[in-house]
N, C-alpha and C positions, 0 to 999 in steps of 0.2 A: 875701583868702580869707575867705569869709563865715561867723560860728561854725557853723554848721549845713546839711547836706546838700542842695542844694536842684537845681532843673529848672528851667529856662528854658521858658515853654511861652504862647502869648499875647501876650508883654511882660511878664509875671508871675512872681512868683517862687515856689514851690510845691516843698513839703515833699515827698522821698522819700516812699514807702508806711509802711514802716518806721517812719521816726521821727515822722508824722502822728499814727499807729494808737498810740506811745507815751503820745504828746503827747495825746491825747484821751483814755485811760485817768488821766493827771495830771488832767485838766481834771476829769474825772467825779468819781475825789475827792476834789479840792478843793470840789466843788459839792457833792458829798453830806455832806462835814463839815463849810462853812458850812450846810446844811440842819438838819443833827442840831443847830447849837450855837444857831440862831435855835428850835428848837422848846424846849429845854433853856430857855431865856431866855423863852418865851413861858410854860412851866409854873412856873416860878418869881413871874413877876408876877401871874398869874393864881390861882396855888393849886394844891398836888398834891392828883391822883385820891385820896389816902388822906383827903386831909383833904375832901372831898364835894363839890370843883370838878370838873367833868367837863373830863378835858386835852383842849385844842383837835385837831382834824385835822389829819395834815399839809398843809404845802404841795402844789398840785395838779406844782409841778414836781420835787418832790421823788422821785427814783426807786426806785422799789418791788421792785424787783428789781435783776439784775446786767443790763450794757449786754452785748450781745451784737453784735460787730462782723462787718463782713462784706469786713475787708480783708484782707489776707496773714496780718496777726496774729491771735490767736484772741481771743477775750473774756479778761477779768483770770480769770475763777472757771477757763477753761480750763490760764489758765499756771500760775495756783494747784497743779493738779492732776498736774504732770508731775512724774514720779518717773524712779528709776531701778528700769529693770525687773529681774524676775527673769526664769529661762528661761519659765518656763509663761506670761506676762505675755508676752514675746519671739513664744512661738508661738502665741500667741492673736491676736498682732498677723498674723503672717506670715499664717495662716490665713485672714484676713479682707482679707488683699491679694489670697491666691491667689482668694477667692471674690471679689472683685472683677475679677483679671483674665480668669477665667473667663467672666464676664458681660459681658466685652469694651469695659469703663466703664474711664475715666480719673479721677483723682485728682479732678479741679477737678467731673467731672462728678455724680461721688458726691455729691461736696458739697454741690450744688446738689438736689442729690433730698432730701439729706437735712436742708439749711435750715442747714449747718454751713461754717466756713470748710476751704477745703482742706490747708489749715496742721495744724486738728483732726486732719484724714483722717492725714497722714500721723504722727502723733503718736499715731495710736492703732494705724495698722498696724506705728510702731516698737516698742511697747508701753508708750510714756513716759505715754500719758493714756488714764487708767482705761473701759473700756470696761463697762455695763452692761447685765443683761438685754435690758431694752428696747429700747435702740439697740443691740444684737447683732443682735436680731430685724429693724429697719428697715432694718440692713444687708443681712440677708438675702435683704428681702422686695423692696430694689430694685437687688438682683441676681439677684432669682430664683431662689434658691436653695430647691430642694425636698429637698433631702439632712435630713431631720428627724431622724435619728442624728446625723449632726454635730453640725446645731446645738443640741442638747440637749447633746454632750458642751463644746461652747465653751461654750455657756452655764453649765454646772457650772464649769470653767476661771475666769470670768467673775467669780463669788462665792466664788473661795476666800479664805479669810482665813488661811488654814496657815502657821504658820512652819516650815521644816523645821528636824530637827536638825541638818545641813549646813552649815544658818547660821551653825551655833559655829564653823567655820573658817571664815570669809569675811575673816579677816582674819592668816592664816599660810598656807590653801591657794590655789593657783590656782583659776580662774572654772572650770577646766576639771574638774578631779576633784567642783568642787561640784555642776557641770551632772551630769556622769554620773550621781550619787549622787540629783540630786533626779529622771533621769530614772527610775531603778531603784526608787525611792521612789514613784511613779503609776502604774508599770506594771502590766499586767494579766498579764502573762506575760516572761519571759523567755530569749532562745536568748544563747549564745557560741560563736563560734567559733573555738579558738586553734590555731596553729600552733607557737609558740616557750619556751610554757611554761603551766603548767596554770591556768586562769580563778582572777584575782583573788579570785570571789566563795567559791574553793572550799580557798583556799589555806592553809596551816597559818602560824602565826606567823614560825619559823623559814625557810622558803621564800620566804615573802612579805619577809623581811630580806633573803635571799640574793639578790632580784631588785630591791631596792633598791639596794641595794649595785652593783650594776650600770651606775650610773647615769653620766652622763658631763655634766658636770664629777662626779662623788662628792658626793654630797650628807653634811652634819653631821648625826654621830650625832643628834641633836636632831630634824633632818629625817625620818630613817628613823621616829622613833618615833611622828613626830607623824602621818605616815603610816599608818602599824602601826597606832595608834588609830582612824584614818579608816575600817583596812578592816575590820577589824572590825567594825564599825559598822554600815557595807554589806553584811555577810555575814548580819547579822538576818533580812534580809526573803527570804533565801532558807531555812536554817536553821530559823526557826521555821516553815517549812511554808505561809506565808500569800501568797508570790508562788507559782505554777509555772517551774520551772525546768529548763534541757534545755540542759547543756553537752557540745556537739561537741568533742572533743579529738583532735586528729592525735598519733599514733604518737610523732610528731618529740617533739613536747613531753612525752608521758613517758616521753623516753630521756634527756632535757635534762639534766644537772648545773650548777645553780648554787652550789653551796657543801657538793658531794657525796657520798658512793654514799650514808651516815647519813641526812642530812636529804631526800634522792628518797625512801629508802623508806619513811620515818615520814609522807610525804606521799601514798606509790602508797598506803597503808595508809588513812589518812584520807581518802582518795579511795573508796577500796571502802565505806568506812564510808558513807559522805555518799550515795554512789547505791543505798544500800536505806534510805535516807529517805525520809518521805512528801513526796513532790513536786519529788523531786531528781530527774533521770534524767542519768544520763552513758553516752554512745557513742564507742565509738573508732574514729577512720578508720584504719586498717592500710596501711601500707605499700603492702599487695600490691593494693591498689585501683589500675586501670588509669595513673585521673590524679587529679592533684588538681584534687576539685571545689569548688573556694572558692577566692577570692584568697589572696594570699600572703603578708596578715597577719592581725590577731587582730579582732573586729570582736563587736561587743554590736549584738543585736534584740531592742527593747522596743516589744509591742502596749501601742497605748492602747484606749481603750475604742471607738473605733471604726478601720479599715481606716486613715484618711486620716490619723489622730493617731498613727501609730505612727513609730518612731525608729530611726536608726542610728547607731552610734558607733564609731569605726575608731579601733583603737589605734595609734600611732606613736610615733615616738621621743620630739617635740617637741610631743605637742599630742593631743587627744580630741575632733578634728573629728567633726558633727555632718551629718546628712544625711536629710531628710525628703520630696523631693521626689517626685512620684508615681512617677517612672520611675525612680530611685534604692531604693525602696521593692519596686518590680513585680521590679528586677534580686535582688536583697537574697532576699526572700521564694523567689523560682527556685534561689535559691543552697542555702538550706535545706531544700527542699524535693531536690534532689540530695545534700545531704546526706544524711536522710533513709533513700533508697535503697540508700546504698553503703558506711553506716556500721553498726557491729556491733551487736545486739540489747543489751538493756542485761545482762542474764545472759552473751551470751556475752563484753560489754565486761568485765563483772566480772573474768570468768577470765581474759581477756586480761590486765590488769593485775594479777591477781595473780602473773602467767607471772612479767610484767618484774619484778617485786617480787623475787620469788625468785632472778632470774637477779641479780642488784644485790646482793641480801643474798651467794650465792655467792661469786659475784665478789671480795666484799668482806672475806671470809674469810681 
């Protein structure tokens, strides 16, 4: 068994792609740091620049730049360069698949237009290698893309250097609560639509404990709080006014009891508060609507700054699956849009909740 990976080809024996493309990135610098240590040893015999010898030129084989390979592997500066993405890094990638498979181009063939290995390509539509203005634009321009909103807004994507404050959990929270928070953190506007209990973003301390508490295994005290602090967090950017906001809430969920009749009504309460804020608006769908016009769970719509960058998020038991694709997007957007229609004026939603309010405090008597 021979040490290393080899192909019968000729009578010859010939190195995998792979471990070639390695093997010549070694070669390169071993050659460039014998180059640097013979020029090092020529200023020393010679005389340093300070003391009024002019230091020799390099060697003419000496290389002046980074090697750029054109085999499966990317160049050393490319591997240098791969990270672990975040989401917007994620969707800047996917975006520039989409706009490639739009233009009806293959991976290897991009590549080729664009002087890069296809190895790059796809490393940059995972989001692992950094993609900038310029080659965003040549991506564009040999896919043909005339969409000039977009790509201003991928371009602004492109050069963000932002750390979110999200970040501070990335190492207690799941990927998934960080996603949502950083997608609600870009957006230009915000809908929800809940069915089973009233939008996280709107939710009172107490409430948002009680819907924790819910949780299946039971999460540790420790867990609920670190939570708690999370939503909090995320209620900012509705709260001070500086997202738009427009949460749909079905009937069901403010009749809901999780930890009850006391902490519903201190919530139907802060609920009325919250929708004569600047930029909050809350509708309630009523029962006595024909059908339900939404699916039949909780789901967050965040525009981005253009049509095609906007987002969906479907709440579930196990997870805060993600959905952006045009026709997911067209479905999503009809869904709100019937909303809309059959859901109650925000004055007559007010009265409406303060009905149940009343009816809860009675009750409760």
């Amino acid at each position: 068994m021979p040490h290393v990976a080899a192909l019968r080809c000729a009578g010859s024996m010939r190195l995998l792609p792979g471990k070639q493309a390695l093997l010549t990135i070694r070669r390169i610098d071993v050659r460039t740091t014998i180059a640097h240590r013979l020029l090092k040893l020529i200023r020393m015999r010679e005389g340093s620049p300070s003391g009024g010898t002019r230091a020799p030129s390099a060697p003419k084989w000496l290389p002046t730049q980074a090697a750029r390979h054109t085999g499966p592997c990317t160049c050393r500066e490319d591997a240098m360069a791969l990270r672990t993405p975040t989401l917007r890094q994620r969707r800047l990638g996917a975006e520039l698949r989409r706009m490639r498979e739009q233009a009806g181009l293959g991976g290897s063939h991009l590549a080729r237009l664009l002087g890069v290995t296809p190895a790059l390509v796809t490393q940059m539509e995972n989001g692992k290698s950094a993609v900038g203005v310029e080659r965003l634009r040549e991506i564009a321009t040999a896919c043909m893309c005339a969409n000039e909103p977009l790509i201003e807004a991928l371009a602004g994507m492109a050069v963000e250097r932002e750390t979110g404050w999200w970040e501070e959990y990335s190492h207690s929270l799941n990927i998934d609560l960080l996603d949502v928070a950083a997608i609600e953190a870009h957006a230009r506007r915000v809908f929800t639509y809940s069915i089973t209990f009233v939008p996280g973003l709107l939710q009172t301390p107490a409430y948002a404990a009680s819907v924790f508490a819910r949780a299946i295994p039971p999460l540790p005290s420790s867990d609920v709080d670190l939570r708690m602090s999370f939503r909090l967090r995320r209620q900012q950017i509705v709260r001070s006014g500086a997202t738009p906001y427009t949460a749909f809430i079905h009937e069901a969920a403010l009749r809901m009891q999780f930890s009850g009749p006391e902490a519903l009504a201190e919530q139907l309460g802060a609920l009325i508060d919250d929708s004569e804020s600047s930029g909050i608006s809350v509708r309630v769908v009523p029962f006595t609507i024909e059908s339900l016009p939404g699916p039949s769970e909780n789901f967050v719509y965040t525009e981005g700054p253009v049509p095609e960058l906007d987002t969906v998020q479907i709440d579930i038991s196990f997870g805060c699956p993600l959905f952006d694709a045009p026709s997911d997007l067209a479905s999503y957007r009809e869904i709100l849009d019937r909303m809309e229609s059959v859901a109650l004026s925000e004055e007559d939603s007010r009265d409406f909740i303060r009905s149940i309010k009343k009816e809860i405090e009675g009750n409760h008597e």
